[in-house]
N, CA, C and O atoms as a MOPAC input file, in Angstrom:
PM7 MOZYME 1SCF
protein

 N      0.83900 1    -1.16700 1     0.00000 1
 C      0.00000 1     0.00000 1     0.00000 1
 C      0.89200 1     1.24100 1     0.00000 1
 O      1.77300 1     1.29700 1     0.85800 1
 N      0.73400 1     2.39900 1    -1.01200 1
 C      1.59400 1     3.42400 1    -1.42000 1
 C      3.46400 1     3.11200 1    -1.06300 1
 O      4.27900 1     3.85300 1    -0.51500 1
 N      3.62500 1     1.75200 1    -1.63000 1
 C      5.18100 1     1.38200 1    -1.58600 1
 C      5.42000 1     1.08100 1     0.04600 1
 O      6.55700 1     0.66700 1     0.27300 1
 N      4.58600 1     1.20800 1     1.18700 1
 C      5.02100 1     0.14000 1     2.22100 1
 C      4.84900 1    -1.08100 1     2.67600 1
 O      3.68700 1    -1.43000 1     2.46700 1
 N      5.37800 1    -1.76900 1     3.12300 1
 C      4.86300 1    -3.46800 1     3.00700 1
 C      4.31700 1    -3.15500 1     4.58700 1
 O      4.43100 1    -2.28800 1     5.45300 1
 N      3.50200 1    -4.74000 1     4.31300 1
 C      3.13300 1    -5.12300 1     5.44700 1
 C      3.57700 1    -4.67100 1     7.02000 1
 O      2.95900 1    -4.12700 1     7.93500 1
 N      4.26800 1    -4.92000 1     6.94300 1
 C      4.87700 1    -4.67200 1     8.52600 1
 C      5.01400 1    -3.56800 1     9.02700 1
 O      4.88400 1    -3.26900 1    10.21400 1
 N      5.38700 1    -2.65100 1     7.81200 1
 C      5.58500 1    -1.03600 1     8.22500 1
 C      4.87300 1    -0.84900 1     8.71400 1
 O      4.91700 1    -0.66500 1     9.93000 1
 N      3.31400 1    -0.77600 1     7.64500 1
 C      1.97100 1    -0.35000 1     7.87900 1
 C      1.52300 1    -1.03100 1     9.31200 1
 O      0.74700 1    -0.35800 1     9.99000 1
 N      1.92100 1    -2.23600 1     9.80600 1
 C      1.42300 1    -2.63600 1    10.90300 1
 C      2.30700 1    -1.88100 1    12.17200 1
 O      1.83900 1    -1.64400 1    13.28500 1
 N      3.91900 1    -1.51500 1    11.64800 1
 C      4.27600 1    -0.95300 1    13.03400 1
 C      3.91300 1     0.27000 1    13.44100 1
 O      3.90400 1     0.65300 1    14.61100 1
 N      3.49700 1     1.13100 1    12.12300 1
 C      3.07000 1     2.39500 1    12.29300 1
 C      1.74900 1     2.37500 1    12.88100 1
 O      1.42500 1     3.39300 1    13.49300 1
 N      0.91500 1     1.41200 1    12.81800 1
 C     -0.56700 1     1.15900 1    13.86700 1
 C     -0.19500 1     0.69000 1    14.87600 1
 O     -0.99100 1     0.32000 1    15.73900 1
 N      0.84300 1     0.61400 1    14.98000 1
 C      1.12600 1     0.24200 1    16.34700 1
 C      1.71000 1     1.02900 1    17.31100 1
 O      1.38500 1     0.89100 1    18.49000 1
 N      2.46400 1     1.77200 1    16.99400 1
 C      2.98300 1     2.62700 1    17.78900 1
 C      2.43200 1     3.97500 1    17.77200 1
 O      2.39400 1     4.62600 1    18.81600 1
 N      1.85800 1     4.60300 1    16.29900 1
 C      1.41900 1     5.88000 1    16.25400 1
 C      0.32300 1     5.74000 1    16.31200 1
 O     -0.28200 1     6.48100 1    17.08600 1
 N     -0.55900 1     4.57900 1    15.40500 1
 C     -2.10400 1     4.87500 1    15.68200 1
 C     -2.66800 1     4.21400 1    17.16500 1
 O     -3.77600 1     4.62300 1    17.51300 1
 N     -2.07100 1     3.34500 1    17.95300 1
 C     -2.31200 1     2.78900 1    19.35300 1
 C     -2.09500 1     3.72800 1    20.33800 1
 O     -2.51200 1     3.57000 1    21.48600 1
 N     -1.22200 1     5.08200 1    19.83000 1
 C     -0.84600 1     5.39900 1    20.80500 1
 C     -1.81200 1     7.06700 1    20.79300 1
 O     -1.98800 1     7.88700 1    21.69500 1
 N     -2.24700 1     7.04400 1    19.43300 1
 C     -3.67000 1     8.29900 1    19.38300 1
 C     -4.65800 1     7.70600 1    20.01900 1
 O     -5.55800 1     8.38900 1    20.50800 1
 N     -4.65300 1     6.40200 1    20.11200 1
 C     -6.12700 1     5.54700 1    20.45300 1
 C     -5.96600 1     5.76200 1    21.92500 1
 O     -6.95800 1     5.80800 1    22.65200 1
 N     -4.44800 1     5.92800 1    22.50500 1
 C     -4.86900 1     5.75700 1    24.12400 1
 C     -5.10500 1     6.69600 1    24.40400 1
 O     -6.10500 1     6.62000 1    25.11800 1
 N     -4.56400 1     8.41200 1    24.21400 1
 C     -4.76000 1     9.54300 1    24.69900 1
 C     -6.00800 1     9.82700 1    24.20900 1
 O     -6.48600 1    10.81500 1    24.76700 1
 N     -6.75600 1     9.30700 1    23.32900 1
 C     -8.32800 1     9.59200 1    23.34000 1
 C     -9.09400 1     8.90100 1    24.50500 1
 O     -9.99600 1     9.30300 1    25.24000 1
 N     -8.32900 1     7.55900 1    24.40400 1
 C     -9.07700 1     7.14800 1    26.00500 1
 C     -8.94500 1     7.85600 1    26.94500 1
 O     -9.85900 1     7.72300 1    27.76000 1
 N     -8.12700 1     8.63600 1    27.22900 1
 C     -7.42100 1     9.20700 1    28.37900 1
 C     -8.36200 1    10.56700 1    28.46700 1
 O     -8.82300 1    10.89700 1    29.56000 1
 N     -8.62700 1    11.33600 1    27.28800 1
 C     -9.72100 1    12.07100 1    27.19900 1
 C    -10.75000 1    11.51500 1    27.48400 1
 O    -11.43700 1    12.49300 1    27.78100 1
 N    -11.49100 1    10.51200 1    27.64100 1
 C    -12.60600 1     9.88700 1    27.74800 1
 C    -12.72900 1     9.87600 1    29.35200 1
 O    -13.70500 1    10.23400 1    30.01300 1
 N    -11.21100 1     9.26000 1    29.92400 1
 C    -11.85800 1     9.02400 1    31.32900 1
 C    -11.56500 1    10.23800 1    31.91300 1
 O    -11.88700 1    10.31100 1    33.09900 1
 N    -10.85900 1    11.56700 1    31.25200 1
 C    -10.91300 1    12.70400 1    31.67900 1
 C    -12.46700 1    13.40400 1    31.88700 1
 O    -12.89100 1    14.00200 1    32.87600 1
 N    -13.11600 1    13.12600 1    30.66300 1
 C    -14.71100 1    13.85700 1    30.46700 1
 C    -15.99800 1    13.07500 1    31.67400 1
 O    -16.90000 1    13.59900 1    32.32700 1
 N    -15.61300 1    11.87000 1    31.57000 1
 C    -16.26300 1    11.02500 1    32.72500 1
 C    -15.99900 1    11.57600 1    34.34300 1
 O    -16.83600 1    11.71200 1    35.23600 1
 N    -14.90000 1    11.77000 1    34.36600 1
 C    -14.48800 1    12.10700 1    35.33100 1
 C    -15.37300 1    13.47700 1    35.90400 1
 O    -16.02800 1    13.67400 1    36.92800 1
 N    -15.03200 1    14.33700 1    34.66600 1
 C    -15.95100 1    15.82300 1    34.95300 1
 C    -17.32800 1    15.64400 1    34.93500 1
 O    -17.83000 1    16.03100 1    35.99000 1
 N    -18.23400 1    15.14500 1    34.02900 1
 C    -19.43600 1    15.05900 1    33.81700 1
 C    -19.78600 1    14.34500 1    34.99700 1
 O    -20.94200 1    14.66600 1    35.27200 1
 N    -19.25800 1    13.37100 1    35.98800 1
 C    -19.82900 1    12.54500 1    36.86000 1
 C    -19.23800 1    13.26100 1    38.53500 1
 O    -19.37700 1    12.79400 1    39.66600 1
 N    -18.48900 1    14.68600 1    38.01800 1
 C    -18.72200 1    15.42300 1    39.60200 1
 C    -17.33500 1    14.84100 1    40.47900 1
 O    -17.20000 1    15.17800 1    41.65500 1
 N    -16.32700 1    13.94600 1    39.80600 1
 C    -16.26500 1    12.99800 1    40.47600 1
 C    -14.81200 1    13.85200 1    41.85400 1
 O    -14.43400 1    13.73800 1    43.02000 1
 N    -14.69100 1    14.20400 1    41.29600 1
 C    -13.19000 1    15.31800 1    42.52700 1
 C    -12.11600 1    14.89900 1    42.31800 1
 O    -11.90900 1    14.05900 1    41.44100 1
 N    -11.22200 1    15.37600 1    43.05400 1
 C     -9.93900 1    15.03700 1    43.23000 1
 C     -9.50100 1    13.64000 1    43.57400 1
 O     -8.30700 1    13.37400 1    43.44000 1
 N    -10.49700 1    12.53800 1    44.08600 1
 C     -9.59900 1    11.56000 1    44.19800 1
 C    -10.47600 1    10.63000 1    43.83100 1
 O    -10.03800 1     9.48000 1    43.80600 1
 N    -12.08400 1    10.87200 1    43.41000 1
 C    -12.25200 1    10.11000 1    41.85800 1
 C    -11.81100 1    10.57400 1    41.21100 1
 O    -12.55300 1    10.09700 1    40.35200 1
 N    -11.15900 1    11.19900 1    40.64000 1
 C    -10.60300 1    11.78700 1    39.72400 1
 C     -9.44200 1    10.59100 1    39.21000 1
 O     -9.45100 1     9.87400 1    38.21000 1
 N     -8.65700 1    10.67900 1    40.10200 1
 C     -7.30100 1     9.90400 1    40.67900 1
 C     -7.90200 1     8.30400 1    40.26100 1
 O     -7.61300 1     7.40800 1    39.46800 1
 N     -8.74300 1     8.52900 1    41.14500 1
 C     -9.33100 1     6.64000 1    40.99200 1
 C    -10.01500 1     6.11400 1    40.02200 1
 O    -10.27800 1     4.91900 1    40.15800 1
 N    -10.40300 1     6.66400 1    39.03600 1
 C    -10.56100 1     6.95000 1    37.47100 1
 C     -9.05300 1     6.76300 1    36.65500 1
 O     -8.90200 1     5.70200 1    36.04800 1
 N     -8.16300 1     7.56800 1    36.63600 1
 C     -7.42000 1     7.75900 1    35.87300 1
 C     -6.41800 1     6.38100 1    36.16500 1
 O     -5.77100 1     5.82800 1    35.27500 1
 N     -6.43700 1     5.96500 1    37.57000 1
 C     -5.29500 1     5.17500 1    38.06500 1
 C     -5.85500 1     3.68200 1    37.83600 1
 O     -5.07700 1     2.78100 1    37.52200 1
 N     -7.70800 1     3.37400 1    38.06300 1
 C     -7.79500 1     1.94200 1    37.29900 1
 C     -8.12700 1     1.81500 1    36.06200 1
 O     -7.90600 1     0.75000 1    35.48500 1
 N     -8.58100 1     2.62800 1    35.57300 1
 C     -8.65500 1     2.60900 1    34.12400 1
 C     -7.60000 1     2.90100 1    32.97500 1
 O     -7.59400 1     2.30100 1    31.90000 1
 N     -6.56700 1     4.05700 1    33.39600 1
 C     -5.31900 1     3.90600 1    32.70100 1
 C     -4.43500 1     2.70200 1    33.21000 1
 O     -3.28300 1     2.75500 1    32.78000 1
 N     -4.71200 1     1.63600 1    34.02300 1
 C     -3.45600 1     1.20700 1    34.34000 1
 C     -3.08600 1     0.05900 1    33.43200 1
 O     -1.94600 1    -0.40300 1    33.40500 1
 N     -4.24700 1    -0.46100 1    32.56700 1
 C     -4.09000 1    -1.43300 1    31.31100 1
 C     -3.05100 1    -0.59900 1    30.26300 1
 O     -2.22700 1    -1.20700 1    29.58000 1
 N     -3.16300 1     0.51400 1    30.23500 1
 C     -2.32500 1     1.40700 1    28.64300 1
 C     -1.11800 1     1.24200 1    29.64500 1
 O     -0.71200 1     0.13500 1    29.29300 1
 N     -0.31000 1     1.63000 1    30.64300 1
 C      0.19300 1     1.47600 1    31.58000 1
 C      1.37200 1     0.14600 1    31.12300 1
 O      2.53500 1     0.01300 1    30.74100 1
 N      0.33400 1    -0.54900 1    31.41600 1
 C      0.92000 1    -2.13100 1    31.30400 1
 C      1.87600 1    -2.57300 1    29.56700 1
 O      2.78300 1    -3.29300 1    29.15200 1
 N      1.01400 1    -1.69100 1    29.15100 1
 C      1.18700 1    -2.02700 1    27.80000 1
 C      2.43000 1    -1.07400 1    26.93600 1
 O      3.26100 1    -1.36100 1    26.07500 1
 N      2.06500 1     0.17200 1    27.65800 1
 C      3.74500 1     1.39200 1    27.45000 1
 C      4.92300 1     0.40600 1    27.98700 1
 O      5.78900 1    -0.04100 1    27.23500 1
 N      4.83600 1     0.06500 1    29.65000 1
 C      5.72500 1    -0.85300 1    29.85500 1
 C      6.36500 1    -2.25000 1    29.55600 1
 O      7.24900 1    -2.87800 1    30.13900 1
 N      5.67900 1    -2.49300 1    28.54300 1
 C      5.73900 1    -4.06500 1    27.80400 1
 C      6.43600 1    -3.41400 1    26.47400 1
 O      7.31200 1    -4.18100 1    26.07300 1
 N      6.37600 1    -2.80000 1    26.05000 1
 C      6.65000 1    -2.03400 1    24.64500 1
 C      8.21200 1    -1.69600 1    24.99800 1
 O      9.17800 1    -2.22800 1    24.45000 1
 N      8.27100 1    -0.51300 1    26.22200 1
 C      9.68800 1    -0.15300 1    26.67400 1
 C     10.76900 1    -1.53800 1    27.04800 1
 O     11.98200 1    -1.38600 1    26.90400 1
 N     10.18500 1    -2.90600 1    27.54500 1
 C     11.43600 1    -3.42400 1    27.86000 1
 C     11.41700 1    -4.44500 1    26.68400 1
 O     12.41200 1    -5.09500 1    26.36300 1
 N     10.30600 1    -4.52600 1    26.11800 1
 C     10.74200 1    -5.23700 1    24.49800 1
 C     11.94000 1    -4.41500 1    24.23500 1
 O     13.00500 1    -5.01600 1    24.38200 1
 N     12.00800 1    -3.17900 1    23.88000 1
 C     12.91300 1    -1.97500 1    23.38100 1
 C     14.04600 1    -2.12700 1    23.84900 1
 O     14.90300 1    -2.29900 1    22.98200 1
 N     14.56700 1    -2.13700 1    25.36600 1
 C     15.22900 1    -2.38500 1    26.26800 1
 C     16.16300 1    -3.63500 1    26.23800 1
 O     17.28300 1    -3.68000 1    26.74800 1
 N     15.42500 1    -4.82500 1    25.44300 1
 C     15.76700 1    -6.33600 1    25.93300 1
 C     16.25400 1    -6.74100 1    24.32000 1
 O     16.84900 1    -7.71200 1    23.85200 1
 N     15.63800 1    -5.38300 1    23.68400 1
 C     16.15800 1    -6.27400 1    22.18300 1
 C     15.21300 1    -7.42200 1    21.70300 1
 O     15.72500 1    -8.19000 1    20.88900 1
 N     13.77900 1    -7.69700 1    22.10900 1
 C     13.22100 1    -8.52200 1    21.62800 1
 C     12.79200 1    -8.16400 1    20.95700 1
 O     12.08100 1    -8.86300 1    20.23500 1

């Protein structure tokens, strides 16, 4: 597709388009957060169980990077 193969196109969804996909989530549990009143430490408790899957997944990415796998 426009001269990149396969893989490109898949690393570039992977790193650039996965990584627009999370900061929209991140907007999401930002707007939840406001619309539902929730304060300073729903706020916190919002952002801290619901981001902690993208979390998991930045850190799986970094020691692939790290480890050379």
């Amino acid at each position: 597709m426009f001269g990149f193969s396969e893989a490109e196109v898949a690393h570039w969804g992977m790193t650039f388009g996965l990584g627009a996909f999370m900061l929209y989530m991140l907007f999401i549990i930002g707007e939840l957060a406001y619309r539902s009143k929730a304060g300073k430490l729903g706020t916190f408790a919002l952002f801290f169980v619901l981001a902690f899957g993208m979390l998991g997944f930045i850190a799986k990415t970094i020691l692939e990077k790290l480890w050379g796998i």
